[in-house]
C-alpha positions in Angstrom: -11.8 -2.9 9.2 -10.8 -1.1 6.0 -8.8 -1.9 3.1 -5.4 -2.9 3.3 -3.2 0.0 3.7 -5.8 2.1 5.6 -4.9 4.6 8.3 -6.8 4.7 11.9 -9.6 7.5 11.2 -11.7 9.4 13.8 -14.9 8.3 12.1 -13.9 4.8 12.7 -12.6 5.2 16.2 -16.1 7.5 16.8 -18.2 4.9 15.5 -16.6 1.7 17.2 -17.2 3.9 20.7 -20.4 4.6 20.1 -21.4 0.6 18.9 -19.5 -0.8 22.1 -21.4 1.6 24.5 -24.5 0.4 22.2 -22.9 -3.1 23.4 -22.8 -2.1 27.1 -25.8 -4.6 27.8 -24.0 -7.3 26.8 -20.9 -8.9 28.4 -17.6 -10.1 27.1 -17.1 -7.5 24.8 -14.1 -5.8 23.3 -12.5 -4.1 20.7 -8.9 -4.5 19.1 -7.4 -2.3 16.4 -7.2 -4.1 13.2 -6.5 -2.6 9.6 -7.1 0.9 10.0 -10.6 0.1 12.1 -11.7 -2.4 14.7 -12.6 -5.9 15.8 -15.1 -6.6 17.7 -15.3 -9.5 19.8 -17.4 -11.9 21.7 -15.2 -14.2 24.1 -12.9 -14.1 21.8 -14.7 -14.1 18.5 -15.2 -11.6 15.9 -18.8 -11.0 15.3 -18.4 -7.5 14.5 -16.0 -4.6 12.7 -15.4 -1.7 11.8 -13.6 0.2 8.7 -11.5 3.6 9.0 -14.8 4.9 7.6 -16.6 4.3 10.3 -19.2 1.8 8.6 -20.3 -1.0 11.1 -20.3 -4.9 9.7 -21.8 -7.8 11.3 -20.8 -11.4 10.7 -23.3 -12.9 8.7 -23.5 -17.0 7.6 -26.4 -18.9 5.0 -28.9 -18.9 7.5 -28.8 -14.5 8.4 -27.3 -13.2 5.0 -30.7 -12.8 3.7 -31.9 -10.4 5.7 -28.8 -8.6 5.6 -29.6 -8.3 1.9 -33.3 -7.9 2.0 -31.9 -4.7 4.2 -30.0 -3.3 1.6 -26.6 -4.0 3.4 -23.4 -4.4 1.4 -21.0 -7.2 1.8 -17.6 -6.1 3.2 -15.0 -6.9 0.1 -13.5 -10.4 1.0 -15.2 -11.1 4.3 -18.5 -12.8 5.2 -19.4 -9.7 6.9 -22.4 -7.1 6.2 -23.3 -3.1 7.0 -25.4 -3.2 10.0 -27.9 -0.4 8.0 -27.9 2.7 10.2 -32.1 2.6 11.0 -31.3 -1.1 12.5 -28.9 0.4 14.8 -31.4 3.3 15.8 -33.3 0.6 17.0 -31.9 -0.7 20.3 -34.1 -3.9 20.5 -33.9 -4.5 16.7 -30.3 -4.1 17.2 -29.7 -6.3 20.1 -30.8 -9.2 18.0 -28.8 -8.7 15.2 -25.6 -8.5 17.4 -27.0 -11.6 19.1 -27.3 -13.6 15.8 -24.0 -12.2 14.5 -22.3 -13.5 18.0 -23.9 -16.8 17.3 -22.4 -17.0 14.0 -19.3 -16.1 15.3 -19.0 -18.9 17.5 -20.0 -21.5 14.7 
């Protein structure tokens, strides 16, 4: 999700298509416009999102923002959410588990 005040981009629509079919594995998953980007959910709970820009956060909590950081991800401005760094999402299997943490944390 962007900044407030954002506009709908196609490299954010382009981006949240290609993580959901990334996503197709799993199931209960949808997306909802939100802010110029997208939501991503889990039964209901955001895990995921993703700005105008097309940049692709995770939720993160105490336990999984290290790693986030050890990644070189950036923290979104005023939410506990990170940049999923674009060699983890090259990596189906690595990815897959940081979804599966981030829906975990969602559902704290």
């Amino acid at each position: 999700m962007g900044e407030k005040g954002d506009k709908s981009s196609n490299a954010g629509t382009l981006a949240a298509e290609e993580f959901l079919a990334k996503l197709g594995h799993l199931d209960d998953i949808t997306s909802k416009k939100m802010f110029g980007g997208y939501g991503i959910f889990h039964d209901d709970n955001m895990f995921g999102m993703v700005n105008s820009q097309g940049e692709i956060f995770l939720k993160v909590n105490d336990d999984t923002k290290p790693r986030y950081e050890d990644a070189g991800a950036t923290k979104h401005s005023r939410m506990p959410y990170y940049t999923m760094p674009p060699y983890i999402m090259e990596d189906h299997a690595v990815m897959s588990i940081w979804v599966e943490e981030a829906i975990g944390v969602a559902g704290e």
